[in-house]
C-alpha positions, -999 to 999 in steps of 0.1 A, spaced: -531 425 -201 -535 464 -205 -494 464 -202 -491 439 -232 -520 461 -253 -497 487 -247 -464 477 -257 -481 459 -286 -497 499 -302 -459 507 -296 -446 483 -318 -471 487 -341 -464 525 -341 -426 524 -344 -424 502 -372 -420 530 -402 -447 526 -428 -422 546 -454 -392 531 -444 -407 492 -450 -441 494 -470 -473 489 -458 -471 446 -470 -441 442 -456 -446 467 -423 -474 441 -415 -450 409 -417 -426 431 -393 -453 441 -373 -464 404 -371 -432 390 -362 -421 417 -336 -454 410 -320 -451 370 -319 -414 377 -306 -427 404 -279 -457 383 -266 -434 350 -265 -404 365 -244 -425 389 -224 -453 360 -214 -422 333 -206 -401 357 -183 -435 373 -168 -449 336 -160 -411 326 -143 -408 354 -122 -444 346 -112 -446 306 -107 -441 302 -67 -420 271 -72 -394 281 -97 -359 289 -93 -329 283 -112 -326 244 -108 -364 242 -118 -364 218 -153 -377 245 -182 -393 217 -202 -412 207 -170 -422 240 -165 -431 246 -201 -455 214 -203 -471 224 -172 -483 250 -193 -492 231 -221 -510 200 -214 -549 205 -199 -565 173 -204 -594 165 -187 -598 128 -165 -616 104 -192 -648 103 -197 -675 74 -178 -691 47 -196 -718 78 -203 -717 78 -239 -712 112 -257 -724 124 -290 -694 122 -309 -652 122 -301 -633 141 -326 -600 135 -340 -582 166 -346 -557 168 -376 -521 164 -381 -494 147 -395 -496 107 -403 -473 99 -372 -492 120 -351 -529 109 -361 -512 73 -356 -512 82 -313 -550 100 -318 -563 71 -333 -552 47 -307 -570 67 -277 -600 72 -300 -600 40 -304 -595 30 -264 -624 56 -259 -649 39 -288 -640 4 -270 -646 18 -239 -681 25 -248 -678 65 -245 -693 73 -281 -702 48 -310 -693 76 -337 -657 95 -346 -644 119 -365 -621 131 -385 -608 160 -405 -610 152 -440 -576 162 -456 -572 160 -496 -545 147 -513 -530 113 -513 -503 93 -495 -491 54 -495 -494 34 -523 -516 0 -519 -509 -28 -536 -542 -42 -530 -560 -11 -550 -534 -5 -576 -524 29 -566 -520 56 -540 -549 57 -511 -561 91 -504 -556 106 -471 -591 100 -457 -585 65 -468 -556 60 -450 -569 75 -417 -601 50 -419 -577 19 -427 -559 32 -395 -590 33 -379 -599 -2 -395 -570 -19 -380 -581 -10 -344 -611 -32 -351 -638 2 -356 -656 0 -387 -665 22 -413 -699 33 -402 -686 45 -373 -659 67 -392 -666 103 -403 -645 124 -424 -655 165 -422 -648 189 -444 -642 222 -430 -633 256 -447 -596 262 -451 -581 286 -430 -546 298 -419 -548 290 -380 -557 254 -382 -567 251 -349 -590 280 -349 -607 267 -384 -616 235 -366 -629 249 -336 -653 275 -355 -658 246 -383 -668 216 -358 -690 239 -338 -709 250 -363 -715 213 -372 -723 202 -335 -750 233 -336 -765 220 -367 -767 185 -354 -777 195 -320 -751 174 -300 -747 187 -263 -713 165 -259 -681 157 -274 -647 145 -268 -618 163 -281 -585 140 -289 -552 161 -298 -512 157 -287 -505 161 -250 -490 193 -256 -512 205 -279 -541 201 -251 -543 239 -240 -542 255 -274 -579 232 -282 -590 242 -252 -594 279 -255 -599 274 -291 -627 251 -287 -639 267 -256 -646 299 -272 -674 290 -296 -689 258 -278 -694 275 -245 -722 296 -272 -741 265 -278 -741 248 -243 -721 222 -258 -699 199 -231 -663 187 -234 -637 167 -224 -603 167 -241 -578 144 -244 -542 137 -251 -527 110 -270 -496 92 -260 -476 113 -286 -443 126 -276 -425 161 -277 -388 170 -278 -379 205 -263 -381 226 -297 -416 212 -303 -427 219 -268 -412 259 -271 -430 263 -307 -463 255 -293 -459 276 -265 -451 307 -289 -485 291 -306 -507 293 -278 -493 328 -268 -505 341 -302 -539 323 -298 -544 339 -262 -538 372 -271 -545 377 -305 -565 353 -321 -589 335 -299 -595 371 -276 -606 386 -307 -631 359 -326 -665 368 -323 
């Protein structure tokens, strides 16, 4: 870790403030540093793993990495499982193992994040459903029913990820829940972990995440790896 602070001040000082500006020194600066941390971490973590060699399958390698998913829950109930956001054919997968969980008896309450805007048209209401909307018709269709469906608001941020970690903890202080069950892509799993780990490990909080049954191609698997590179090092290490 002290090797990568160091090479990281380097950067930082060999990028010349005169030369680019100070706005667009930090976008360099930015950049070099995701590019540094990215092909410094993946040739470090190679050279390291005991059973790689050249025949070893990247992607397989890569998703070890990746996915950290917990084994599911008991029949214990927990306070809440929460549905973390994404794109319409993503949230599709999350909704199906929230829903397996909700049958299964592990919590009688989900949510979701609350995105504004709007998307399909009904023909039933006349016009275009919002996004919240959609997500609790999803929700509907896997027989849970509207009582049990919570949208939450959180404050917009850059890092989504981080913004609902720091956004849901704060409500699971508030409320006082000691439990909850975290549902998010396979390879997405890691990333949530740290994230989440870092502010409910302050309130004694426990729990469990979970992957859907969402694919990833190659591209989508080496893009979240430079994400959770940049979380490890510079975003998560730093929150307070």
């Amino acid at each position: 870790m002290k090797l990568f602070r160091f090479r990281l001040v380097w950067l930082r000082n060999n990028i010349s403030e005169t030369a680019v500006g100070k706005k667009n020194r930090k976008h360099i600066f930015f950049i070099a540093v995701c590019a540094f941390l990215v092909l410094s971490s993946l040739a470090l973590w190679l050279i390291s793993e005991p059973s790689y060699s050249f025949g070893t399958n990247l992607e397989d390698l890569i998703r070890k990495e990746l996915i950290h998913v917990d084994p599911q829950p008991s029949t214990n109930m927990v306070d809440a499982i929460y549905v973390l956001g994404g794109s319409q054919s993503s949230l599709k997968f999350k909704f199906k193992t929230a829903a397996s969980l909700y049958h299964d008896g592990i919590s009688n309450k989900i949510m979701i994040l609350s995105r504004p805007g709007k998307t399909e048209y009904s023909s039933l209401l006349g016009r275009n459903l919002t996004n919240d909307e959609w997500a609790i018709r999803r929700l509907n269709e896997l027989d849970i029913p509207r009582n049990s469906v919570e949208p939450i608001s959180i404050e917009k941020g850059f890092f989504g990820t981080l913004r609902e970690a720091k956004g849901i903890s704060r409500l699971i202080k508030k409320r006082g829940y000691k439990s909850i069950v975290l549902i998010s892509s396979p390879y997405h799993t890691h990333r949530v972990r740290i994230s989440f780990g870092k502010f409910l490990k302050e309130h004694n909080v426990a729990f469990c995440v979970q992957g859907s049954g969402e694919k990833a191609s190659i591209r989508q698997l080496i893009v979240e790896y430079i994400k959770l590179k940049i979380y490890q090092y510079m975003l998560v290490s730093s929150e307070k």
